[in-house]
C-alpha positions in Angstrom: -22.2 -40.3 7.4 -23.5 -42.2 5.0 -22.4 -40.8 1.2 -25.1 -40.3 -1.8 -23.1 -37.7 -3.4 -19.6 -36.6 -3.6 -19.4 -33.2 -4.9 -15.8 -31.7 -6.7 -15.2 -28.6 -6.4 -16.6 -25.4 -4.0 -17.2 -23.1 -6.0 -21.1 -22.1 -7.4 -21.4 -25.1 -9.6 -20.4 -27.4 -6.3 -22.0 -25.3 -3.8 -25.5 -25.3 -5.8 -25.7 -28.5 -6.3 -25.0 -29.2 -2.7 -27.2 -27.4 -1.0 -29.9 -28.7 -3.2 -29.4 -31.9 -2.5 -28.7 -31.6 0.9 -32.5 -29.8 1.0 -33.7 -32.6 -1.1 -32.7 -35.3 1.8 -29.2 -36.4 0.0 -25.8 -37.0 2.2 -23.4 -34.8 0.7 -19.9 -34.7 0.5 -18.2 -31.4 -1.3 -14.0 -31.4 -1.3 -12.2 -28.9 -3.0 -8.4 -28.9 -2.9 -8.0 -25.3 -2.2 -8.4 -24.4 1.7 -11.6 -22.8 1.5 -15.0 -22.7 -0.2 -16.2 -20.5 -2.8 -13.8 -21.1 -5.7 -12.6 -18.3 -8.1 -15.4 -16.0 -6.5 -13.3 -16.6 -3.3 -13.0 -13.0 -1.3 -11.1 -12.5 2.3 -10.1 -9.4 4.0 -6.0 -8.9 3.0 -3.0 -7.7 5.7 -5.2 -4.3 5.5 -8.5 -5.3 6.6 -9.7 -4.4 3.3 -12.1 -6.9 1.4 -10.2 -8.1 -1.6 -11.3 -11.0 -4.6 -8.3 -12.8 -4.4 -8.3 -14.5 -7.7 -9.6 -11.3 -9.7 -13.2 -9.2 -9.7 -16.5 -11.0 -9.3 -19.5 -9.0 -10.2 -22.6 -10.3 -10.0 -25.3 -9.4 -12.9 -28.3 -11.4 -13.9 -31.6 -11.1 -15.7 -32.2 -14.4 -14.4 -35.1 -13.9 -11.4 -35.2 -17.3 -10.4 -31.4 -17.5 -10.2 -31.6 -14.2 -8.3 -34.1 -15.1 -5.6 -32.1 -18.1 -4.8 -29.4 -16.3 -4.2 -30.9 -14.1 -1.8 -31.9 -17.1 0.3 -28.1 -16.7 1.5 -26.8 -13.1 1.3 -28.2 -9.9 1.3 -27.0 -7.2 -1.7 -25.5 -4.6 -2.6 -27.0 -2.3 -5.4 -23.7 -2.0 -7.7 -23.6 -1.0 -11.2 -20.2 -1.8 -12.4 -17.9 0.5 -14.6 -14.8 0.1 -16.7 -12.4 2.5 -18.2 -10.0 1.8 -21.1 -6.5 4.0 -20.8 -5.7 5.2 -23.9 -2.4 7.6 -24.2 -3.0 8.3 -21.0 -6.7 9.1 -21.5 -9.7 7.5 -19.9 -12.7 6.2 -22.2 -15.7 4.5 -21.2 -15.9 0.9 -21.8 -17.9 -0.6 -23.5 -17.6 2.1 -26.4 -20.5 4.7 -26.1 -21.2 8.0 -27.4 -19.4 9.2 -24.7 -15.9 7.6 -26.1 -16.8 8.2 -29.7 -16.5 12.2 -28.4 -13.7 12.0 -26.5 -11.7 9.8 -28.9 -12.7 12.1 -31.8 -12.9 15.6 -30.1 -16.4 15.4 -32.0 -19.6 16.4 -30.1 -22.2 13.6 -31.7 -25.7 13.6 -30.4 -27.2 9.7 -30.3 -28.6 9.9 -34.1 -25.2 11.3 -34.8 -23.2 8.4 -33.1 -25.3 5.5 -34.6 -24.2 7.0 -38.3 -20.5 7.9 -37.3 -20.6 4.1 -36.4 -23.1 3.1 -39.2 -20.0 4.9 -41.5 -16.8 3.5 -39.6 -18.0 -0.4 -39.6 -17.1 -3.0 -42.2 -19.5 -5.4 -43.0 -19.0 -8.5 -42.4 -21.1 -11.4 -44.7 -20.5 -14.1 -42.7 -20.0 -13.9 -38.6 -17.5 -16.7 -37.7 -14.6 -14.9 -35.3 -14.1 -12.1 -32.8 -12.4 -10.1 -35.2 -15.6 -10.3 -37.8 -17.9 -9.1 -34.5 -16.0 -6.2 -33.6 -15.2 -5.1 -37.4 -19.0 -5.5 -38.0 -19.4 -3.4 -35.2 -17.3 -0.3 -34.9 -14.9 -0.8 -37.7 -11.2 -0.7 -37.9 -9.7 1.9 -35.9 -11.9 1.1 -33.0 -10.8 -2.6 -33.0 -7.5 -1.8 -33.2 -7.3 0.8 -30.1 -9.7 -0.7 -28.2 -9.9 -4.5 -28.6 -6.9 -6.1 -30.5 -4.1 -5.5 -28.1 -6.2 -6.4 -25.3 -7.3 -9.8 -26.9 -3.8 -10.7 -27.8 -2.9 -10.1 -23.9 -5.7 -12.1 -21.9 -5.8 -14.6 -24.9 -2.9 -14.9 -26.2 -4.2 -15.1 -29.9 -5.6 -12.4 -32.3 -9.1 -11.7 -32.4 -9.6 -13.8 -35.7 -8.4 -16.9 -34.4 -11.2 -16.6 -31.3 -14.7 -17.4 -31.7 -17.3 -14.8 -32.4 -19.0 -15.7 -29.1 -16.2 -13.9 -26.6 -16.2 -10.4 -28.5 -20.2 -10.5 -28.7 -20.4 -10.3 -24.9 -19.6 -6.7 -25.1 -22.0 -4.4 -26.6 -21.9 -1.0 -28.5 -23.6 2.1 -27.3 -24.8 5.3 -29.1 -26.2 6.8 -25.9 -24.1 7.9 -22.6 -25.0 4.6 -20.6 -21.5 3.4 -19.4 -22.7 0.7 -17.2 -20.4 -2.5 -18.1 -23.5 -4.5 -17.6 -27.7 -3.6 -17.6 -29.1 -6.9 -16.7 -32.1 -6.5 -14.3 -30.6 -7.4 -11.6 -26.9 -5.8 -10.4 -25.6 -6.7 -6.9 -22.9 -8.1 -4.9 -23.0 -9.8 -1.5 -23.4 -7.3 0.7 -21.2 -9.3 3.2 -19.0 -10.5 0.5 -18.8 -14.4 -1.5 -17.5 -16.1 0.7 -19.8 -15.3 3.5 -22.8 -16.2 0.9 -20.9 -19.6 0.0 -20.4 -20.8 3.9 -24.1 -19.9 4.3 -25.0 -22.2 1.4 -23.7 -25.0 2.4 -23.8 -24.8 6.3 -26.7 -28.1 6.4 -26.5 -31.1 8.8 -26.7 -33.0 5.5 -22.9 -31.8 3.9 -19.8 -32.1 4.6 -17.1 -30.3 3.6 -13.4 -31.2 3.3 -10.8 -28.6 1.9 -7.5 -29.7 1.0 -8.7 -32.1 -0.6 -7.8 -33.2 -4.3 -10.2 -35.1 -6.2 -7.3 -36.6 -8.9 -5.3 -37.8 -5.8 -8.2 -39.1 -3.6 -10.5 -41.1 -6.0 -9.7 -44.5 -5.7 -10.5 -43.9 -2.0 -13.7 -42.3 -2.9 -16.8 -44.7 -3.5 -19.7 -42.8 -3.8 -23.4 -43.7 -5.5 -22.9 -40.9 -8.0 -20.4 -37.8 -8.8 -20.3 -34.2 -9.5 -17.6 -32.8 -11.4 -16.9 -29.4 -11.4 -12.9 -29.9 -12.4 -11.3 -29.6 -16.2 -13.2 -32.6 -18.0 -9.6 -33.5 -19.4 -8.0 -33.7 -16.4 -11.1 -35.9 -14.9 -10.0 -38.5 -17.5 -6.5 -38.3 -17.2 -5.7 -36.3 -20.6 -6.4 -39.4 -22.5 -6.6 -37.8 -25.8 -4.3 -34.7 -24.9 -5.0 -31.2 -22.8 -7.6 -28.9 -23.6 -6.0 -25.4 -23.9 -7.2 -23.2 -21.1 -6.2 -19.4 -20.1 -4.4 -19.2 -16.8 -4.7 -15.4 -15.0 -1.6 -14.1 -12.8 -2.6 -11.1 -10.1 -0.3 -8.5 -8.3 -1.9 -7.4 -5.0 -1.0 -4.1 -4.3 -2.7 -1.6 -1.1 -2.1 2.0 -0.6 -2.1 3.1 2.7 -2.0 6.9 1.0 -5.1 7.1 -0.7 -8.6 6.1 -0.1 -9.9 5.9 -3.7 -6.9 5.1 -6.5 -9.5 5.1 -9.7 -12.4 6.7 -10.5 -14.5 3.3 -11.2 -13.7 -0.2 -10.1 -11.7 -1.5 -13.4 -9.3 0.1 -15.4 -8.5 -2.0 -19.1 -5.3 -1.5 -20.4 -5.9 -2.4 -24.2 -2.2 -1.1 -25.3 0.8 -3.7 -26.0 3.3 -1.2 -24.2 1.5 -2.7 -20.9 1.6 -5.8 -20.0 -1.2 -6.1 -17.8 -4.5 -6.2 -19.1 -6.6 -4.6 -16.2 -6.7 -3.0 -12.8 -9.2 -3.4 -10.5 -9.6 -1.4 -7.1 -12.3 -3.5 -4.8 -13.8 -0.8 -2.5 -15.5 0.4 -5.4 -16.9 -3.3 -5.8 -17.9 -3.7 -1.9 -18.8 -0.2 -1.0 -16.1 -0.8 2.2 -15.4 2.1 4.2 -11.6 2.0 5.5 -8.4 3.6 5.7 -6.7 2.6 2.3 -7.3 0.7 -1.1 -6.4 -2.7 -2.3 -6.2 -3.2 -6.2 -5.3 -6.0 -8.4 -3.0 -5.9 -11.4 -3.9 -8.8 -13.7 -2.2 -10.4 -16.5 -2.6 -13.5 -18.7 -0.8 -17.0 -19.2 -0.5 -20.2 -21.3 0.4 -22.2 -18.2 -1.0 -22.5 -14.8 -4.8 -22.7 -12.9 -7.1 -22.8 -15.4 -9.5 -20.2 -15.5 -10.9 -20.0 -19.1 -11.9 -22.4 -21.9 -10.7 -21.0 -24.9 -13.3 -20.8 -27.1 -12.2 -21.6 -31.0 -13.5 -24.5 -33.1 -10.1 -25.9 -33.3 -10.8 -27.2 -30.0 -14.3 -28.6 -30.1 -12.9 -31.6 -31.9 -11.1 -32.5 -28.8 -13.6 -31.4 -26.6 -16.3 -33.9 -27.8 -13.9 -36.9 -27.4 -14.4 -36.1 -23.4 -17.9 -35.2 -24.2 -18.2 -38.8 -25.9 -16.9 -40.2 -22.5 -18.5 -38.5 -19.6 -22.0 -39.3 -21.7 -20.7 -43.3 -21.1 -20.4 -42.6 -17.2 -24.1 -43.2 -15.5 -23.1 -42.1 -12.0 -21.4 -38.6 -13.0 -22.3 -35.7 -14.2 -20.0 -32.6 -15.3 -21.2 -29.3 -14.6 -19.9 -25.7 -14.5 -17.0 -23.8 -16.7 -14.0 -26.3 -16.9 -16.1 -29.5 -16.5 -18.3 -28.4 -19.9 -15.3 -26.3 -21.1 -17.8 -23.6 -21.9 -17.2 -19.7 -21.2 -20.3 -19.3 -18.7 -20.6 -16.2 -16.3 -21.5 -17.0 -12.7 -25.3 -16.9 -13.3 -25.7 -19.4 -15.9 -23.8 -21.8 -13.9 -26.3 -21.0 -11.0 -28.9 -21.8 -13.4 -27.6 -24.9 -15.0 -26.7 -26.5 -11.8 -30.2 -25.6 -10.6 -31.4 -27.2 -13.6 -29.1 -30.5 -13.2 -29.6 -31.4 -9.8 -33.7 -31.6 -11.0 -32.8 -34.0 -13.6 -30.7 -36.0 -10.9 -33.2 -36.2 -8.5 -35.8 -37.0 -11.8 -33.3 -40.0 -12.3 -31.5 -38.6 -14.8 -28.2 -39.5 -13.5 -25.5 -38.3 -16.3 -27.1 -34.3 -16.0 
């Protein structure tokens, strides 16, 4: 077929896109040069038959409704509320902190007036708000940031709190009630028949194609469509002119116990301490609701090298960043959406949203989204 679009990249920034131009009449073609569709939120069923997320937990959460009901035009849900513990000595504590962990941590018994002046005490002001390690001491105060969110940092980041910008450490909230839900958006579900399954629906229309295996880099020069959308790092898109952005690559240990049915209590378990040299553990029947003989978890650590998963976020590299930016705004027939192509720390719902958003512009002839 004819080509209007060539999409990079399957995962929700490509898929979006896709689909809504493929409803809005466009020939589409999306590659991606993994074998299959969905991206990072990629989930299968491993060796075990149990339904694993094979590049680390997904957990949808939005008070977004438009972003939801879009959504639901291709899965039905799950009702999930997701939970995470932090092992401590040996101990379990909800995350994030709550009057619930101030107690357990303290051997204290603080009622909710009680917790919100224990941490009202504990917290050292900070005058001006510039890093992670001014938003947590703002918030809970030394002790707390050191058991609870300096180690970890240091692991999946590979830097210290105060060289990261304030914006990663003020994604988790403080509690004075007993509320240990990880997230309370509006709306908390997952795919009741999994990602994947929600990603093929998406994009099964007469007017896409699909080809996996497929690398964008390699392929170009072959490739001569009426416009682009680039869902790859924005560095790599330009051949590292200036130099690489710094991104945070993730490593995972699949593991399955035939023995037990249930190996944690909730779905993650953080590992904050240095001594261990994973940051988290996630077991995914607790995630899906799956009923089977057996668990599957995921042991996850961090890495300087390797796929790139996250933008670091520090104004050291925003200098660099804005180089590309300058470039891709010179390019009238592409546009740069999603996490790597923005280098931006967005959770699955604001790219949802923002891709929504961009293929209006498109279509409203504002090519360079």
């Amino acid at each position: 077929m004819t080509i209007n679009f060539l999409i990079v990249g399957a995962g929700f920034a490509g898929a979006v896109c896709a689909e809504r131009l493929a409803e809005a009449g466009q020939k589409v073609l999306l590659i991606d040069r993994r074998p299959h569709v969905g991206g990072n939120a990629y989930d299968e069923y491993d060796a075990h038959g149990v339904l694993i997320h094979t590049y680390g937990p997904h957990v949808f959460h939005t008070n977004n409704k438009r972003v939801f009901e879009y959504l639901s035009r291709f899965t039905t849900w799950r009702f999930y509320e997701h939970r995470v513990r932090a092992v401590l000595n040996g101990k379990l504590f909800p995350i994030p902190i709550n009057r619930t962990t101030l107690n357990l941590l303290y051997d204290l018994n603080l009622g909710e007036q009680a917790a919100a002046d224990f941490l009202e005490k504990v917290r050292e002001p900070q005058e001006h708000i510039r890093t992670s390690e001014d938003v947590v001491l703002n918030s809970v105060g030394r002790d707390l940031c050191e058991k609870f969110f300096r180690g970890y940092t240091l692991k999946q980041w590979g830097m210290d709190l105060s060289e990261l910008s304030s914006g990663v450490a003020a994604r988790i909230p403080t509690r004075t009630n007993d509320d240990d839900r990880y997230f309370t958006d509006t709306y908390n579900f997952m795919p009741a028949d999994g990602f994947t399954r929600m990603f093929e629906r998406m994009l099964d229309h007469p007017n896409i194609e699909v080809r996996l295996n497929c690398d964008y880099i390699e392929r170009r020069e072959q490739l001569h469509p009426a416009h682009t959308i680039y869902t790859g790092p924005i560095d790599a898109f330009f051949d590292y002119r200036f130099g690489k952005l710094p991104y945070r690559s993730l490593l995972f240990d699949h593991e399955h116990r035939q023995d037990l049915d249930r190996l944690q209590e909730v779905a993650v378990y953080n590992y904050p301490g240095q001594e261990t040299p994973y940051t988290r553990i996630t077991e995914f029947k607790h995630l899906t609701g799956q009923a089977c003989c057996g668990t599957s978890t995921v042991k996850e650590s961090s890495a300087s090298e390797g796929e790139p998963y996250y933008p670091i976020p520090r104004q050291e590299n925003e200098g660099l960043l804005q180089q590309y930016k300058d470039l891709a705004s010179e390019l009238n027939n592409t546009t740069f959406v999603g996490r790597l192509a923005q280098y931006r720390y967005y959770n699955m719902d604001q790219v949802v949203e923002q891709s929504l958003a961009i293929v209006e512009r498109i279509m409203h002839g504002k090519s360079n989204g």
